[in-house]
C-alpha positions, 0 to 999 in steps of 0.5 A: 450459544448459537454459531453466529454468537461464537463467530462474532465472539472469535477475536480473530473474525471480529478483527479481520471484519473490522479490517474490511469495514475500515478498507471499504471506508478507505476505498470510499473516500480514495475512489475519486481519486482513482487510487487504491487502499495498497496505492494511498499507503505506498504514497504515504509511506514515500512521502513520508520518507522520501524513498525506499528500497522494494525490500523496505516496502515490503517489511514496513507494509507487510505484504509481498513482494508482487502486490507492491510491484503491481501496486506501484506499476499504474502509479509509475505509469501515472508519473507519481513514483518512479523506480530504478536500480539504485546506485549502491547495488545493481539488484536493489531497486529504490523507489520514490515520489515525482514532483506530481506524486507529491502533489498528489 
C-alpha cells in the first residue's frame, strides 16, 4: 500500500476533505449572495432562534470567539444583524436579526 492509499484510508483526512468539498459547494452557491459559509450559519442559527448571546454562538457553532465577531462586523455593517449589550448584564452582548436580515 502506497501512502496515497493510506491517506485516503485515514478516517480523519477523508473527513476533513469531505468538509472542504461540502464548504466549496456552500460557498458556490452563497457567492451571489456575497455571504460566507460562517456569515449563512450565523443567519440561520438567529433566525431560527431569534437572538443569542456571543457565548451561545460560539458553543452551538464551535468555533472562537474572534471568528464570530469578524463574521458578524460586514453583516451589522449591512443591516442584517445588530448587536448590543444586553439588559440583564452589561458585559453579555445579545445578537439577533433586523427585519433586512430576515428577508435576507
Amino acid at each position: 500500500m502506497d501512502t496515497v492509499d493510506r491517506v485516503d484510508l485515514c478516517n480523519y483526512f477523508a473527513s476533513r476533505k469531505a468538509a472542504r468539498l461540502i464548504t466549496k459547494l456552500y460557498e458556490q452557491h452563497l457567492a451571489p449572495s456575497e455571504l460566507t459559509s460562517p456569515q449563512f450559519s450565523l443567519l440561520a442559527h438567529l433566525d431560527e432562534i431569534g437572538q443569542a448571546l456571543i457565548r451561545e454562538l460560539v458553543d452551538v457553532l464551535a468555533t472562537e470567539r474572534s471568528s464570530i465577531v469578524r463574521a458578524l462586523q460586514p453583516l451589522e455593517r449591512e443591516g442584517l444583524v445588530k448587536h448590543g449589550a444586553d439588559t440583564q448584564g452589561t458585559r453579555r452582548n445579545i445578537v439577533s436579526l433586523t427585519k433586512k436580515g430576515r428577508i435576507a
